[in-house]
N, C-alpha and C positions, 0 to 999 in steps of 0.2 A: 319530842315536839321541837321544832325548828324553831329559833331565839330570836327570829321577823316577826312571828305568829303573834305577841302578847303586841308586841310595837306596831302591827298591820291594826289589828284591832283597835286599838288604845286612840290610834292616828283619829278616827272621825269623832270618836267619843268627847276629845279634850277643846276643839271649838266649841260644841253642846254646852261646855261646863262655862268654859267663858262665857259665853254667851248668857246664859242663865245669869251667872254671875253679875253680869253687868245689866242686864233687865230690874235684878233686885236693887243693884246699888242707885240707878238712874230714876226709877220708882220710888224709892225710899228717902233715897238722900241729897238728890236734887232737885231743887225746887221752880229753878228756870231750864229748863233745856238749851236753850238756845244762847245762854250765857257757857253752858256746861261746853259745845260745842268751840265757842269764841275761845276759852280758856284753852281747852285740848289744842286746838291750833296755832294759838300764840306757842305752848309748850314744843309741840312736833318743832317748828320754826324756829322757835329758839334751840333746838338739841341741833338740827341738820345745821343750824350757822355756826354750834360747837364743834359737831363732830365732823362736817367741812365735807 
């Protein structure tokens, strides 16, 4: 078996997994969305004005 084969496969699998993952977490553990949203973005914004 060619050593792409497990890594071909695996590739569409592991967005599913996040994804999933983050349905539970945004369901469970947050209680505004739309604050959840504001925060991720001040964060992105602040790491790109880090890392330049």
């Amino acid at each position: 078996m060619a050593a792409w084969l497990p890594l071909a496969l695996a590739a569409p699998a592991l967005p599913s997994v996040v994804n999933f993952i983050d349905k539970f977490i945004v369901e469970r553990e947050v209680h505004d969305a739309r604050a959840m949203s504001i925060v991720a973005g001040v964060m992105f914004a602040g790491l790109w004005l880090v890392i330049g």
